[in-house]
ChimeraX commands (.cxc) that place a marker at each C-alpha (Angstrom):
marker #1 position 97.56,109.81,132.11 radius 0.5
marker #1 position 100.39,110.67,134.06 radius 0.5
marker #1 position 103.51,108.19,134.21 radius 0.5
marker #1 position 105.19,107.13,137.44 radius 0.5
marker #1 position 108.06,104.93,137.52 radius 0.5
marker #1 position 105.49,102.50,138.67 radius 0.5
marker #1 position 103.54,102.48,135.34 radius 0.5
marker #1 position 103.20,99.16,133.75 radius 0.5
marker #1 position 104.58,99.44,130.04 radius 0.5
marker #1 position 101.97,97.39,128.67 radius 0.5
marker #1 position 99.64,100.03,129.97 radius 0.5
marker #1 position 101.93,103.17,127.83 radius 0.5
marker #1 position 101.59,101.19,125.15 radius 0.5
marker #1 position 98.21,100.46,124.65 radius 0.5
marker #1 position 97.12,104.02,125.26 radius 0.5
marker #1 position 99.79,105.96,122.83 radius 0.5
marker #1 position 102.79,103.48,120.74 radius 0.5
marker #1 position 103.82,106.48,119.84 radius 0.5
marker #1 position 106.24,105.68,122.75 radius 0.5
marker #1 position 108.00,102.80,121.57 radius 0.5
marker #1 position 111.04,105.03,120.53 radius 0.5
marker #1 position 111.61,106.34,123.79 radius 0.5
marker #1 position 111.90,102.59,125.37 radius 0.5
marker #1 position 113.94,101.30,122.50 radius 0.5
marker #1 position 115.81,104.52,123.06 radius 0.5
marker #1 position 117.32,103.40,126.51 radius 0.5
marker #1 position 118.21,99.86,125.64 radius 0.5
marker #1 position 114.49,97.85,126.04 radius 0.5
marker #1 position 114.00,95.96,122.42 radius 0.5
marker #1 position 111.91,93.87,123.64 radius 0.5
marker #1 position 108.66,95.17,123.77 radius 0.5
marker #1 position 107.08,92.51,122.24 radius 0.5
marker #1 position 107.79,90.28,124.59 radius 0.5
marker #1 position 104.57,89.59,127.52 radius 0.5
marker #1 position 106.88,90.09,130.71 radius 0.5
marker #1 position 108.44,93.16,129.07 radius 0.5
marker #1 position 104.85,94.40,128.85 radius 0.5
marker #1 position 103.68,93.27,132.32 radius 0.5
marker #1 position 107.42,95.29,134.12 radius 0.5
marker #1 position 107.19,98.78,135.42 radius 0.5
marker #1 position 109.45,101.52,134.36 radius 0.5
marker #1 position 111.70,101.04,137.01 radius 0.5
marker #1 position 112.08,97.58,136.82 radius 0.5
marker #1 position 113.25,97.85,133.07 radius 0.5
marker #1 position 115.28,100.20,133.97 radius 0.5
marker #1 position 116.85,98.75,136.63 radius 0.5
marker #1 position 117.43,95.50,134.39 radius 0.5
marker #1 position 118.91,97.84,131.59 radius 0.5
marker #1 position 120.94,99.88,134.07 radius 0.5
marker #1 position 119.34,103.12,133.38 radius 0.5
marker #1 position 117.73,105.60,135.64 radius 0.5
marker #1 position 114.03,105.85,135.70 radius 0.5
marker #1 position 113.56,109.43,136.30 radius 0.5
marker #1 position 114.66,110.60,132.87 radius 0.5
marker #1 position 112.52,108.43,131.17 radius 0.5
marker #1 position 109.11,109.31,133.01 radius 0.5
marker #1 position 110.00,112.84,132.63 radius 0.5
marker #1 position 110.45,111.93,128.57 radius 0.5
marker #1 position 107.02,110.23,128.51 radius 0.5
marker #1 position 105.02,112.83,130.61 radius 0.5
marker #1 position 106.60,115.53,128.05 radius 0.5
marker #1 position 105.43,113.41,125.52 radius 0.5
marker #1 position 101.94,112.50,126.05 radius 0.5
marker #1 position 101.53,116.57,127.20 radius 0.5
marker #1 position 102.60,117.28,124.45 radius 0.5
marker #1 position 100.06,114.84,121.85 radius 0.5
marker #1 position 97.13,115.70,123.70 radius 0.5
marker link #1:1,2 radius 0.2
marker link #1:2,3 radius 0.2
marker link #1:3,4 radius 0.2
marker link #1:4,5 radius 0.2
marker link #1:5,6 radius 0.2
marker link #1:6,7 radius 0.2
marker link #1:7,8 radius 0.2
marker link #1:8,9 radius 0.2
marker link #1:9,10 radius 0.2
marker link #1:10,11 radius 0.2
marker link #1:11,12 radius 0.2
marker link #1:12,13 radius 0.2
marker link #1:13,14 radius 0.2
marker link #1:14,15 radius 0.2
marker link #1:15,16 radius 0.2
marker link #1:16,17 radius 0.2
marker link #1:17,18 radius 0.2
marker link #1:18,19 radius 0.2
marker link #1:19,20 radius 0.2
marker link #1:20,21 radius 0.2
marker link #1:21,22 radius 0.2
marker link #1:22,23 radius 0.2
marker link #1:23,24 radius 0.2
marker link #1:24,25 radius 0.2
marker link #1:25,26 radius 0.2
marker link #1:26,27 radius 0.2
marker link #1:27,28 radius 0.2
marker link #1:28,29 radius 0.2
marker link #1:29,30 radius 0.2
marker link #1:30,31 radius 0.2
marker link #1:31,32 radius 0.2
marker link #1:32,33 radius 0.2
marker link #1:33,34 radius 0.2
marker link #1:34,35 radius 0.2
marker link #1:35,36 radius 0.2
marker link #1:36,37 radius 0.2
marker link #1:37,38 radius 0.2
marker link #1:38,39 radius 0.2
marker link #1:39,40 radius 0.2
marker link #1:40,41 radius 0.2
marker link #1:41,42 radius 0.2
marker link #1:42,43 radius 0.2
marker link #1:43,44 radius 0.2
marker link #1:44,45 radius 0.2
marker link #1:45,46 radius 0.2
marker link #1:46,47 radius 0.2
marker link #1:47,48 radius 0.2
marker link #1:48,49 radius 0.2
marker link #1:49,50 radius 0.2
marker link #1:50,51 radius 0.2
marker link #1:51,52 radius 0.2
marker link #1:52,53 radius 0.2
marker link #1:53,54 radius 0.2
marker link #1:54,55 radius 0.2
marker link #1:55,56 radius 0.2
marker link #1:56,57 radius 0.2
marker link #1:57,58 radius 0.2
marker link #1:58,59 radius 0.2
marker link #1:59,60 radius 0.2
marker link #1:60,61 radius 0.2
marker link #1:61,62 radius 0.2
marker link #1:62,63 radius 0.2
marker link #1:63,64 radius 0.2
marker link #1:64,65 radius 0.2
marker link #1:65,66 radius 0.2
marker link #1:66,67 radius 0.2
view
């Protein structure tokens, strides 16, 4: 799977929670929560005033990497 800042999180999650860290990591502690799951990256990020792009490139690396 590739991640675009249009990813659902929901969708992250349920194929590798190994990922939680980097979303807790920019501010998003509620992951738990149904709309948190149902967002894109960018939205999250745009309601924790981050930048997206950082954070795709974080989980990309990651799931490469745990292939």
């Amino acid at each position: 799977m590739t991640i675009t800042k249009d990813t659902i999180i929901g969708d992250i999650l349920d194929i590798d929670r190994t990922t939680i860290p980097y979303f807790l990591e920019m501010g998003m502690h509620c992951l738990g929560c149904p709309a948190s799951r149902g967002e894109t990256i960018e939205e999250a990020c745009a309601v924790h005033g981050v930048d997206a792009g950082p954070l795709v490139q974080k989980l990309n690396d990651h799931l490469q990497a745990n292939d």
